[in-house]
C-alpha positions, -999 to 999 in steps of 0.1 A, spaced: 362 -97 171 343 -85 200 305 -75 193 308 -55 231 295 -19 226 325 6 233 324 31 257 317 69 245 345 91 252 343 131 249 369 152 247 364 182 270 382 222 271 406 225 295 381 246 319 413 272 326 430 290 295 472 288 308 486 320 298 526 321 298 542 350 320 562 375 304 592 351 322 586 326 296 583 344 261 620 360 272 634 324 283 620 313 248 634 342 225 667 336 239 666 298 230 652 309 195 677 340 194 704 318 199 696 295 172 697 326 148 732 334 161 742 297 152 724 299 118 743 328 106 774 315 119 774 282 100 769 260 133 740 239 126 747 210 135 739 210 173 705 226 165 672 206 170 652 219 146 616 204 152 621 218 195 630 252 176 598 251 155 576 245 185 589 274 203 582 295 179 547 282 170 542 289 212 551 322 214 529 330 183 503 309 201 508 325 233 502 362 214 538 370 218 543 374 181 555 413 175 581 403 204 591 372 182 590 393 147 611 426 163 638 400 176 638 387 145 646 417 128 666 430 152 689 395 151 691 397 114 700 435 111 729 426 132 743 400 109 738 416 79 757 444 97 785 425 102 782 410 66 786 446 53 820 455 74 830 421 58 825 430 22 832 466 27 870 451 35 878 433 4 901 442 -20 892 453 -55 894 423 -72 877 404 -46 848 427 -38 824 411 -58 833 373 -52 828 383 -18 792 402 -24 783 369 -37 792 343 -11 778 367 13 746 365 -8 745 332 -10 747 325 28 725 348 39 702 333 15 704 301 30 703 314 65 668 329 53 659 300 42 661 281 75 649 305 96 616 308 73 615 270 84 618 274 116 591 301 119 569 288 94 534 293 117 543 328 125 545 336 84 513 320 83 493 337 111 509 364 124 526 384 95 496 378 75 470 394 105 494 425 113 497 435 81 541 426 81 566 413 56 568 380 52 602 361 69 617 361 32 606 395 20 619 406 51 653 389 47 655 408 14 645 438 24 671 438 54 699 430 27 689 462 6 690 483 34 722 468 55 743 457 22 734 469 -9 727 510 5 752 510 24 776 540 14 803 523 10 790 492 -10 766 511 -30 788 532 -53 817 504 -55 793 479 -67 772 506 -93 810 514 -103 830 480 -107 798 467 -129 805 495 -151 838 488 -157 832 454 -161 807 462 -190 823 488 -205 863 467 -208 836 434 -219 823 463 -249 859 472 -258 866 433 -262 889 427 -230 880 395 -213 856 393 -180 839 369 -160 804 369 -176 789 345 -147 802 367 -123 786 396 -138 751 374 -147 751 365 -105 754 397 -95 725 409 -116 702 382 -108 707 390 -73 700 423 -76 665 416 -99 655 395 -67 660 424 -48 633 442 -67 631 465 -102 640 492 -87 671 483 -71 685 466 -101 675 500 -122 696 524 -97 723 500 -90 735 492 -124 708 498 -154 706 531 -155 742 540 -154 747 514 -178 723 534 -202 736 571 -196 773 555 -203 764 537 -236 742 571 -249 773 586 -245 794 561 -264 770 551 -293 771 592 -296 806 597 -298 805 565 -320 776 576 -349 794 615 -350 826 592 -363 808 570 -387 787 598 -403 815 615 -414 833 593 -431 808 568 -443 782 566 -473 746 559 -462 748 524 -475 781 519 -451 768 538 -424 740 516 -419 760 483 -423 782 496 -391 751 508 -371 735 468 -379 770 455 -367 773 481 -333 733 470 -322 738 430 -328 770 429 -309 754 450 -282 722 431 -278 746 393 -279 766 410 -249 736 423 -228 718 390 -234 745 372 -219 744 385 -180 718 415 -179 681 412 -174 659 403 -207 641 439 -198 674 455 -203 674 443 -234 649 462 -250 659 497 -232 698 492 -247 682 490 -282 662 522 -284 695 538 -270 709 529 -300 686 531 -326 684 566 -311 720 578 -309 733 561 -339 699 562 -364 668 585 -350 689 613 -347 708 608 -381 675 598 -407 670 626 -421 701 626 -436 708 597 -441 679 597 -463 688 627 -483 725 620 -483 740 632 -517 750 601 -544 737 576 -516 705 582 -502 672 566 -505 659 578 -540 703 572 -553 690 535 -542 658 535 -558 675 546 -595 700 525 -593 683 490 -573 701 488 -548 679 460 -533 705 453 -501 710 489 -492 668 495 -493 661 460 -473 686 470 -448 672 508 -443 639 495 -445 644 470 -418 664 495 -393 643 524 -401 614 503 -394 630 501 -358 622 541 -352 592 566 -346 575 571 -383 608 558 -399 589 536 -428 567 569 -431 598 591 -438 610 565 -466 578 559 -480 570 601 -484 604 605 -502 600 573 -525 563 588 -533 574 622 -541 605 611 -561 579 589 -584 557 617 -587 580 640 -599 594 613 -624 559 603 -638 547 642 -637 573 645 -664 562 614 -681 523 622 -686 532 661 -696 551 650 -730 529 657 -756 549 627 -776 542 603 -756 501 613 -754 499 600 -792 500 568 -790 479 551 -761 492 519 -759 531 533 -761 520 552 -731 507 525 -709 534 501 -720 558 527 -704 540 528 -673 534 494 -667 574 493 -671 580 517 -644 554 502 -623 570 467 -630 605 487 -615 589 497 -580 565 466 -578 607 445 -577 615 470 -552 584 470 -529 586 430 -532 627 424 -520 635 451 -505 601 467 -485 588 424 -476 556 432 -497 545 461 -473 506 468 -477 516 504 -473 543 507 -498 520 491 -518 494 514 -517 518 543 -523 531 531 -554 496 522 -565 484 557 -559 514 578 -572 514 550 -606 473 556 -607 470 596 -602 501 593 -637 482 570 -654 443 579 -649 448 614 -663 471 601 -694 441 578 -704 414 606 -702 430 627 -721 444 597 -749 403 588 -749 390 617 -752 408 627 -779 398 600 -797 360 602 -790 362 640 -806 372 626 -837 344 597 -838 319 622 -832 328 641 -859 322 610 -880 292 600 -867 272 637 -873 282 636 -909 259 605 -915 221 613 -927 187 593 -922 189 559 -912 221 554 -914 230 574 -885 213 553 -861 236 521 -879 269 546 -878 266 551 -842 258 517 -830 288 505 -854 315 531 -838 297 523 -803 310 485 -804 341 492 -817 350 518 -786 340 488 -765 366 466 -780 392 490 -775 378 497 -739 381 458 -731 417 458 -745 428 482 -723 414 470 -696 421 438 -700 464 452 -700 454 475 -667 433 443 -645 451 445 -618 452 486 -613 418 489 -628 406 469 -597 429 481 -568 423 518 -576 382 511 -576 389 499 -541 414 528 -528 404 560 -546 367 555 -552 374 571 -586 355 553 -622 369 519 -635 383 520 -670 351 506 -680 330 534 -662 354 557 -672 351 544 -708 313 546 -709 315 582 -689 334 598 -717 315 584 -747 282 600 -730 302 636 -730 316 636 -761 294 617 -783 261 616 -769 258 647 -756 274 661 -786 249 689 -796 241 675 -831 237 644 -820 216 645 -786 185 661 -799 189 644 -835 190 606 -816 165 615 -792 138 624 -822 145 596 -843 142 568 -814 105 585 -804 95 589 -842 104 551 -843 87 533 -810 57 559 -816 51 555 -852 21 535 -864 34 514 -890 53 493 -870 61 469 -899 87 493 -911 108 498 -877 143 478 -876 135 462 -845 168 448 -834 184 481 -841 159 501 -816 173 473 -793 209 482 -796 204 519 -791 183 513 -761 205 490 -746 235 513 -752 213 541 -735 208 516 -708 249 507 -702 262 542 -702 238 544 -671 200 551 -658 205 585 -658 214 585 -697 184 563 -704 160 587 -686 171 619 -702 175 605 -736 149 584 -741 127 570 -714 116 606 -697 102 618 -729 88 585 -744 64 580 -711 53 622 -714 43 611 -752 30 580 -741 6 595 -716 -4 622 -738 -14 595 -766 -34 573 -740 -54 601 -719 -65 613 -759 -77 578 -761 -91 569 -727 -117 602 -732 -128 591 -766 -135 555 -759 -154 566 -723 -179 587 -743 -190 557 -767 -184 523 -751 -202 511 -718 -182 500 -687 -178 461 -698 -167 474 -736 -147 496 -727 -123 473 -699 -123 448 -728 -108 477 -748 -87 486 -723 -69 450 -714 -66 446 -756 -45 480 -759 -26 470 -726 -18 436 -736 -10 448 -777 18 478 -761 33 456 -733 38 426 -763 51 450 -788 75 472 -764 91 440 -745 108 436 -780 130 466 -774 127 483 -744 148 477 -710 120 459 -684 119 487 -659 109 513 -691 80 488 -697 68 488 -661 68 521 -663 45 523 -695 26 496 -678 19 523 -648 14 550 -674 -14 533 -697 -24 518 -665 -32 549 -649 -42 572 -678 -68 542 -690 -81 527 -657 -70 550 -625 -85 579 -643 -117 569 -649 -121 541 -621 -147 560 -598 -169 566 -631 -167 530 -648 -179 517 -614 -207 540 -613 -215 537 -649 -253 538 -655 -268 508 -668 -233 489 -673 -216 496 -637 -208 473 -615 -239 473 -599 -254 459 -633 -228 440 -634 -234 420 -597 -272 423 -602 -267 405 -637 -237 379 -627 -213 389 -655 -190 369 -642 -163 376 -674 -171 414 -671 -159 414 -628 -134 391 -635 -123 417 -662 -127 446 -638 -112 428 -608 -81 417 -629 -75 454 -640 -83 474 -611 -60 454 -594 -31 467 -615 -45 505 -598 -39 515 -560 -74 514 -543 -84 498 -571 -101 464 -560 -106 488 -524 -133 505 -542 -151 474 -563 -154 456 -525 -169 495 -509 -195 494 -540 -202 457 -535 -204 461 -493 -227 491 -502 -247 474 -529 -252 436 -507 -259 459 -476 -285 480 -492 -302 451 -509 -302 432 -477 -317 458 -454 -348 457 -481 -350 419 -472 -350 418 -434 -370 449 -436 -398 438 -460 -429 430 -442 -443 405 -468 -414 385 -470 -410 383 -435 -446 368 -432 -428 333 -442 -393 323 -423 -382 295 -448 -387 317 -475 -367 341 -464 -342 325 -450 -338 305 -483 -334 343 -503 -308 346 -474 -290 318 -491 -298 323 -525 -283 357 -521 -252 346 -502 -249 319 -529 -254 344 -558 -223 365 -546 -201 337 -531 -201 325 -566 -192 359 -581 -165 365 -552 -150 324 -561 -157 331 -604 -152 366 -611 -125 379 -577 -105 350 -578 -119 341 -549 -97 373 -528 -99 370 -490 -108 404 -487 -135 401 -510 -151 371 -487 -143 393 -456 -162 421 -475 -188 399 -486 -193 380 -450 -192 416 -430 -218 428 -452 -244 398 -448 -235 395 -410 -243 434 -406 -278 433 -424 -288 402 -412 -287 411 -373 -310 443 -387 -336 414 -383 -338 405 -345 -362 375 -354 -332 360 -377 -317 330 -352 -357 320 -348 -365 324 -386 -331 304 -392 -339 283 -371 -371 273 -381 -353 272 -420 -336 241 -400 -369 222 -384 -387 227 -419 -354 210 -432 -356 180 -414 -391 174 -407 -397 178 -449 -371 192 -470 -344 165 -469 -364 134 -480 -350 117 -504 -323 139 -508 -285 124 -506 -257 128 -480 -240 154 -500 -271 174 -505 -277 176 -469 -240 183 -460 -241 214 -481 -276 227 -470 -261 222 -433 -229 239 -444 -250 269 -455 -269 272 -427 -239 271 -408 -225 300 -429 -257 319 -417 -251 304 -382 -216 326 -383 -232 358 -390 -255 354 -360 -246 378 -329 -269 366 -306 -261 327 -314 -279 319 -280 -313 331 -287 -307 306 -318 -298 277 -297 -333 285 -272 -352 281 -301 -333 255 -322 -337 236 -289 -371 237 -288 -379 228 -329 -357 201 -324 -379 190 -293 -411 191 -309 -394 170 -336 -380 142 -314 -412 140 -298 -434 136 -325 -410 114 -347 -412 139 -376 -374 142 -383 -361 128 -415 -328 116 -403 -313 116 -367 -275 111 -388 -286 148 -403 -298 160 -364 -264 148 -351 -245 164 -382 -257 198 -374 -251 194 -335 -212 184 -345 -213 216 -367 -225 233 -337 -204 221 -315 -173 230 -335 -181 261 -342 -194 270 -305 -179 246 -279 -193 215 -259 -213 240 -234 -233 248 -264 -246 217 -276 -247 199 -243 -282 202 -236 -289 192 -275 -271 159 -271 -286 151 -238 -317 153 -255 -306 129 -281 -295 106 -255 -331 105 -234 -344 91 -267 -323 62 -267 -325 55 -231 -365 61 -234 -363 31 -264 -340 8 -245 -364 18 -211 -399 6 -232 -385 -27 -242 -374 -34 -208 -411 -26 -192 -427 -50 -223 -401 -77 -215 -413 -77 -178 -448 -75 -185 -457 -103 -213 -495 -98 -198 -496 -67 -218 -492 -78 -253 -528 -74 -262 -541 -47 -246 -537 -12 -251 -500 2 -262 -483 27 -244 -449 44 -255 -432 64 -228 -404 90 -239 -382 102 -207 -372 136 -204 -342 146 -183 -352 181 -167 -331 210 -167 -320 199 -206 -352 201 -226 -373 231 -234 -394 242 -199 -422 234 -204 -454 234 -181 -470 201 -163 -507 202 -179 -525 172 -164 -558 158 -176 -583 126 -165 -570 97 -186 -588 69 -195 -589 39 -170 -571 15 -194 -544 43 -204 -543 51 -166 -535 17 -157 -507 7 -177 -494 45 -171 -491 34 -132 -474 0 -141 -444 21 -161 -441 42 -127 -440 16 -110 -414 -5 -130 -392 29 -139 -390 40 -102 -382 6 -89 -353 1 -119 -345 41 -108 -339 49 -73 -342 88 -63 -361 99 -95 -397 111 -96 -417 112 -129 -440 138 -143 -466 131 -174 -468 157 -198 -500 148 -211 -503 183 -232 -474 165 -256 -482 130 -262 -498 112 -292 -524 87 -299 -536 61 -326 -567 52 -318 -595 28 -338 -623 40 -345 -654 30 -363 -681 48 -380 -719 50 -388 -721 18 -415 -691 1 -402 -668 25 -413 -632 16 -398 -599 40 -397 -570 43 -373 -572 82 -357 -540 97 -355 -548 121 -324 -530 143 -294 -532 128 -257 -562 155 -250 -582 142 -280 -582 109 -269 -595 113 -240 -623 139 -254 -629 109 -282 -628 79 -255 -662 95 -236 -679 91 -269 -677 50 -262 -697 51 -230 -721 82 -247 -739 90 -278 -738 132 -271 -716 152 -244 -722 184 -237 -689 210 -233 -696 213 -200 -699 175 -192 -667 169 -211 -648 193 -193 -657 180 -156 -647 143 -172 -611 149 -190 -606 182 -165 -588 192 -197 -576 234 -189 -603 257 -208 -581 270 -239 -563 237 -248 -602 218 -243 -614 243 -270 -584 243 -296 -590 207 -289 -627 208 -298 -622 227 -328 -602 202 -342 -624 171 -333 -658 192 -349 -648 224 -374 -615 213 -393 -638 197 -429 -619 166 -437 -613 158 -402 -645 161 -386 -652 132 -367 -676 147 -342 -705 173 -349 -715 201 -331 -746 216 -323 -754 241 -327 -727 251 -358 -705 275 -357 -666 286 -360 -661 288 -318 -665 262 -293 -689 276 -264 -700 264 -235 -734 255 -242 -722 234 -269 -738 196 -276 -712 172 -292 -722 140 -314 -703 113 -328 -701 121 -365 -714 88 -382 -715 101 -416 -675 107 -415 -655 99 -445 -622 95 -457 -597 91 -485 -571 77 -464 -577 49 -434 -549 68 -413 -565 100 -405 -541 124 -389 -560 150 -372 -540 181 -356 -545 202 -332 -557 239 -339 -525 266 -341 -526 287 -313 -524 323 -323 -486 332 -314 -490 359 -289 -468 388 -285 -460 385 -249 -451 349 -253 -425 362 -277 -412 385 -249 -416 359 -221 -388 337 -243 -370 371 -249 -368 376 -213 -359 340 -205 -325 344 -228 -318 374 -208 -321 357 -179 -297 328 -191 -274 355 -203 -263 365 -164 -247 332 -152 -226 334 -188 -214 376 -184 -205 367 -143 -186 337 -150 -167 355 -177 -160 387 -158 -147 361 -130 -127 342 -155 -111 375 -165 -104 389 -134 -91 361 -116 -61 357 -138 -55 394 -144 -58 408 -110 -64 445 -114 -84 460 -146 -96 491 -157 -133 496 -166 -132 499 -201 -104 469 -208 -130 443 -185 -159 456 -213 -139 447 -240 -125 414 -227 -162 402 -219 -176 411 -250 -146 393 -267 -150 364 -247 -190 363 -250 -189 373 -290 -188 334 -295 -226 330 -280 -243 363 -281 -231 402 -287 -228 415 -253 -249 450 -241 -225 470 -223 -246 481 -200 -260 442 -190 -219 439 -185 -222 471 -160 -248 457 -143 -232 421 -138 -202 438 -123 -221 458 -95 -237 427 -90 -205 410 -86 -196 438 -65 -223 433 -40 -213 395 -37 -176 407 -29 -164 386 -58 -145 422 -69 -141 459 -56 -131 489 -63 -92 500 -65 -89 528 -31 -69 551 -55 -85 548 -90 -125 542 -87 -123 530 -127 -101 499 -119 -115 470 -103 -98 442 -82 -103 407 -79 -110 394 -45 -96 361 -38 
């Protein structure tokens, strides 16, 4: 195989289009025309066929295609022409033999020349809009043969003979017949209907005419319709034979309407043979057969079914009239279920089981035997009512529960004969079952009998009312009640139930007043649930369930709803007293009935709300207990504890009741804007003192309340500023209890919050570590310093704790020294950090000796060491001397003093001259006569007075914080919403923000022209309320 590359080759246009002459397309149509000639001539055999197909396709090609297609027609018409002179000659018997060979060629002549011009049926016809080749063929036939004058009659004719001597039984050529009718359906419809159907149809009205006048005359219905079955199935076995199917189906309704339509009527009514002749006498043949052809015209079946329902009628009319046949009920349904047995036969052989026969034999047999029973029944139930007045005292009640079960008996008999009627006339007529029907006329007759309504009526009140309850027959109460009940609602109500609850509620609004004006509010709800609990336990016995809800809501209401506003208000019992004296079994009382009232446990959680609100406004509001911070925060939780137990004991621990009871504390304790610093100093006193010793699970659940005071916080962020900086003094000074509690609280924190909120905590956390792991890298580099001096450095990462400011003092030379060494070792293990001492917050144990030899270890501040440290080179410093040596600022140098010379106890130097203030002019001594208890001496510093405008500064500096958190929210919100209106951003941000802190609307205002001004949003053009977000 050669691996040469081949030559590209590209086909090109011819660059001239060649456009025959007009000399060409007539050259060609007389090649083509000529083939035509030959076609219809039978001459084939010389034709080429494929050079024929191309001439064609090139004259289409060559846009002579109309010339082609009139030829073509032209060509054809001339034929067919000739065709029609040809048939037009034959003689009468050979005139449709002829019609058909003529068919038949020029069908196959159509054929070919279809072949031949196959590309002009594809492109050209179908452009311009033209018959195709073979609809054209056809439609040259119809025009050429089949209208012409000559042909058109004969053919129409001839067929009609044919038909007509093939109907009178004379023998024809069916397949003669069955070709010219196809050919004339592939004509078209319409052809095939004026050629030969319709005449066909006119002709046979006229003869099945002619034919039923005959048969009427001298026929009997049954007959009559045997010869009409026999005329329609020979007709429809001929017409199937060589007409079209459609045909069919127009031939019948000529028949059914000349030979039945026209003649039902009387047919139906015909005298000694008709319809109801065949219902007496069950004829089940004659009544298939009408059914069946009747079913064949317009509302036939309805005509047979009105007659058959009015002749039942009439004959059951006569039935339920005869006063002989009311007397005895069961002879009288016996009898009926005979006749219906009679027409139920009928319906089932004769009418196929039709659903509408059906229904109107059901309904003529129903309307007969619905009015026979209610008057049979009612008779009866005069005569037991009779009975039953005559009977005195108790034994009426017994009389009328005894006849009352035996009328149900009787009931269930009958219905049990009339099942199947009983249901089907529930379903069609909407009218009372037997049973209903039953029950219906016992409450007319009996029980609303006039000496028996009111009489049974007394007698069941005297006996569910009475007080001796010993002596009421239980189970008959029962009976009568639950007959009330079955004979419907409506009965029970009027009867019985209607006056029982207006004798009821008379009985327990007597009782309700007398036992409010001698019991208090926890005895009387006990006697309350007793009487409640005594009539529901008593009245379940006999009474229908709904009757003793509805007692339930009567005592209910006269006993409790009534008097609800003044049992909660109640002096000296209320709830009030109550909650202030945690009777937990007198709430749980009052919760448990109330609840049975609308509003009722609404009301309990408004006096509560009202009561915790008012009691804790007096608490945040009282100056002396705000004086101490733990204290009151721990009467914060004492009081949430004291009602969280009552809303858990007593109020089943209701969710609305803790919503209630957590709204209530969160409202009074943000009256208090000192709450998230009292709170959180609650937490430092916790863990510097309050949890030693104490177990895990102690500490969980203080943390868990505190948490639970965390929640009610709005302003959670001025909480975490100064949680942040306890929890910093703590670390420093290694005065927390337990860093596993510290990190508790800062998970709690972070649940409840977010990360962003206890980010800074943990950081803090971490610097302690790192500070630890940081000091025993410097000692493990530096073994030199193992004897000297000790110096513990703790790392702060700025930007995470409490800002604080850089105080700086003169340390001692030895302290000085090994503070340069750190530097040095922490910025060399650190690249591009710098370090800062805070010397205003370090610690110091120092050794010290005194007077006689005296020795303890000092527990000092960083400033009090360096003040004490002068006294080893000095026996007396003035304040003036020890100011220009420490350079110590003026205020901390005098707290600092104070401590050192004033505090008894801790008085290691001595000033001269004495008194409560360090001056300037001071003298200071070393103390020699200094004692103590206790060789560690821990001496603190003196409490700076906490100023009000240092208060404000850290006020101000949560403000501050606040305006990075309100524009990053606004941004958040706008970015993914686009467009906003003023008030929907407010809301949003303060949702958003409600997490950290309770957002001022106007701060929000102020962020958003400031947000504004940055082009972060604007203003909508058309609507200055709506902002936009500005990508």
């Amino acid at each position: 195989m050669s691996n040469k590359r081949k030559r590209d080759f590209q086909v090109e246009p011819f660059k001239h289009t060649i456009i025959p002459d007009q000399e060409y397309s007539e050259k060609t149509w007389k090649i083509l025309e000529h083939a035509i000639h030959q076609i219809f001539n039978d001459n084939v055999g010389a034709l080429n066929f494929e050079e024929l197909y191309r001439n064609a396709y090139k004259m289409v090609l060559y846009k002579f295609g109309e010339k082609l297609y009139s030829g073509l027609v032209a060509t054809v018409t001339f034929h067919l022409k000739e065709m029609a002179r040809s048939i037009e000659a034959a003689e009468q018997g050979s005139f449709l033999e002829e019609l058909i060979r003529k068919w038949n060629d020029h069908s196959k002549s159509l054929q070919m020349i279809r072949d031949i011009m196959m590309y002009m049926d594809m492109t050209y016809i179908r452009s311009a809009r033209k018959f195709p080749i073979y609809e054209l063929g056809l439609k040259l036939w119809t025009e050429n043969v089949i209208h012409s004058n000559q042909i058109r009659t004969r053919l129409s004719n001839t067929l009609l003979e044919l038909l007509c001597r093939d109907r009178a039984g004379e023998d024809v050529d069916r397949e003669l017949i069955r070709n010219i009718t196809k050919m004339l359906m592939d004509l078209g419809h319409s052809v095939y209907g004026q050629v030969i159907e319709t005449p066909f149809l006119q002709v046979s009205a006229d003869f099945y005419w002619a034919k039923s006048q005959k048969f009427i005359e001298c026929c009997d219905c049954g007959d009559y319709l045997k010869n009409f079955e026999r005329c329609l199935n020979e007709e429809l076995h001929r017409v199937s034979h060589y007409l079209d199917h459609g045909t069919k189906g127009e031939i019948t309704n000529v028949v059914v309407k000349e030979m039945l339509e026209n003649h039902m009527l009387r047919l139906i009514h015909m005298e000694n043979s008709g319809l109801v002749n065949m219902l007496c006498d069950d004829k089940y043949e004659g009544l298939s057969r009408m059914y069946n052809l009747f079913g064949r015209v317009t509302d036939g079946l309805l005509k047979i079914r009105e007659v058959m329902t009015s002749h039942i009628r009439e004959s059951g009319k006569q039935l339920v009239t005869d006063p002989k046949r009311l007397k005895d009920p069961v002879e009288f349904v016996q009898r009926l279920l005979v006749e219906k047995d009679k027409y139920d036969k009928i319906i089932s052989l004769a009418f196929n089981n039709d659903e509408l026969f059906q229904k109107a034999v059901n309904s003529s047999f129903r309307k007969k035997l619905y009015s026979g029973l209610v008057a049979t029944i009612t008779s009866h139930l005069k005569v037991i009512a009779r009975s039953v007045q005559a009977k005195q005292g108790g034994s009426f009640l017994e009389e009328l529960i005894g006849i009352w079960r035996d009328h149900n008996m009787e009931l269930q008999m009958i219905r049990d004969i009339l099942k199947d009627m009983d249901w089907t006339n529930v379903r069609s007529t909407k009218k009372k079952t037997i049973s209903e029907l039953g029950l219906n006329l016992w409450t007319q007759n009996v029980i609303y009998s006039e000496q028996i309504r009111t009489r049974l009526s007394n007698m069941l009140l005297e006996f569910v009312c009475g007080e001796c309850v010993e002596d009421v027959n239980i189970e008959l109460i029962k009976n009568i009640t639950k007959m009330l009940m079955d004979l419907g609602p409506s009965v029970y109500e009027q009867e019985f139930e209607t006056p029982f609850l207006q004798v009821s509620a008379e009985f327990y609004r007597a009782g309700s007043q007398k036992f409010i004006e001698c019991f208090d509010c926890g005895d009387y709800l006990k006697k309350a649930e007793r009487l409640l609990n005594e009539e529901m336990d008593r009245l379940n016995h006999y009474l229908d369930p709904r009757t003793v809800k509805k007692i339930t809501n009567v005592i209910e209401k006269e006993m409790i709803e009534n008097h609800m506003l003044r049992l909660i208000q109640m002096e000296n019992s209320g709830l009030v007293n109550m909650l202030c004296d945690d009777k937990y079994e007198d709430l749980s009382r009052m919760y448990n009935l109330f609840g049975r009232v609308t509003d009722g446990h609404l009301k309990i959680r408004g006096v509560m709300s009202s009561h915790i609100r008012e009691s804790g406004k007096k608490l945040v509001t009282d100056p002396e207990r705000l004086k101490d911070p733990v204290e009151f925060v721990q009467r914060l939780l004492d009081e949430r504890d004291k009602y969280g137990k009552i809303v858990n004991l007593a109020f089943n621990n209701d969710k609305l009741f803790q919503i209630a009871l957590n709204s209530s504390f969160k409202l009074f304790i943000n009256l208090n804007p000192r709450s998230p610093e009292y709170i959180s100093l609650f937490v430092d006193d916790k863990l510097q003192n309050g949890l030693k010793g104490v177990s895990e699970d102690d500490v969980e659940i203080t943390l868990d309340k505190v948490m639970m005071l965390f929640r009610y916080l709005q302003e959670k962020d001025r909480f975490e500023k100064y949680y942040r900086q306890h929890m910093a003094k703590r670390l420093l000074s290694g005065k927390t209890v337990s860093d596993d509690a510290e990190k508790t609280l800062i998970v709690k924190l972070k649940t409840e919050c977010g990360y962003q909120f206890t980010s800074n905590l943990e950081v803090m956390f971490r610097d302690m570590k790192t500070s630890l792991d940081t000091m025993q890298g410097f000692y493990a580099g530096h073994s030199e310093l193992v004897d000297g001096p000790t110096l513990n450095v703790m790392v702060q990462t700025t930007g995470f704790w409490p800002t604080q400011s850089s105080v700086t003092c003169n340390l001692p030379a030895e302290i000085l020294a090994l503070c340069e060494k750190f530097r040095s070792y922490y910025l060399g293990s650190h690249t591009g950090r710098r370090l800062s001492w805070l010397t205003n917050n370090g610690t110091a144990d120092l050794k010290a000796t005194f007077g006689e030899g005296k020795g303890y270890e000092l527990i000092v501040s960083t400033f009090q060491m360096c003040v004490l440290m002068l006294f080893n080179n000095a026996d007396s410093l003035t304040y003036r001397e020890i100011e220009v040596a420490t350079e110590i600022p003026t205020l901390d140098l005098k707290r600092c003093l104070q401590s050192l010379a004033l505090v008894k106890g801790r008085n290691v130097l001595r000033k001269e001259p004495m008194s409560k203030d360090v001056n300037e002019n001071d003298e200071f001594f070393v103390n020699d006569n200094f004692s103590s208890k206790s060789l560690k001496v821990k001496i603190g510093t003196a409490a700076q007075k906490k100023l009000e405008p240092e208060t404000l500064e850290n006020w101000q500096r949560v403000e501050l914080d606040r305006k990075p958190q309100i524009d990053a929210s606004i941004v958040r919100i706008m970015k993914s919403r686009k467009k906003l209106y003023h008030h929907n951003l407010i809301a949003e941000v303060t949702k958003q923000l409600q997490s950290r802190f309770l957002a001022n609307p106007t701060d929000i205002k102020k962020r958003i022209e400031s947000l504004i001004e940055r082009d972060f949003l604007e203003r909508d053009d058309s609507d200055r309320e709506r902002y936009r977000y500005v990508a």
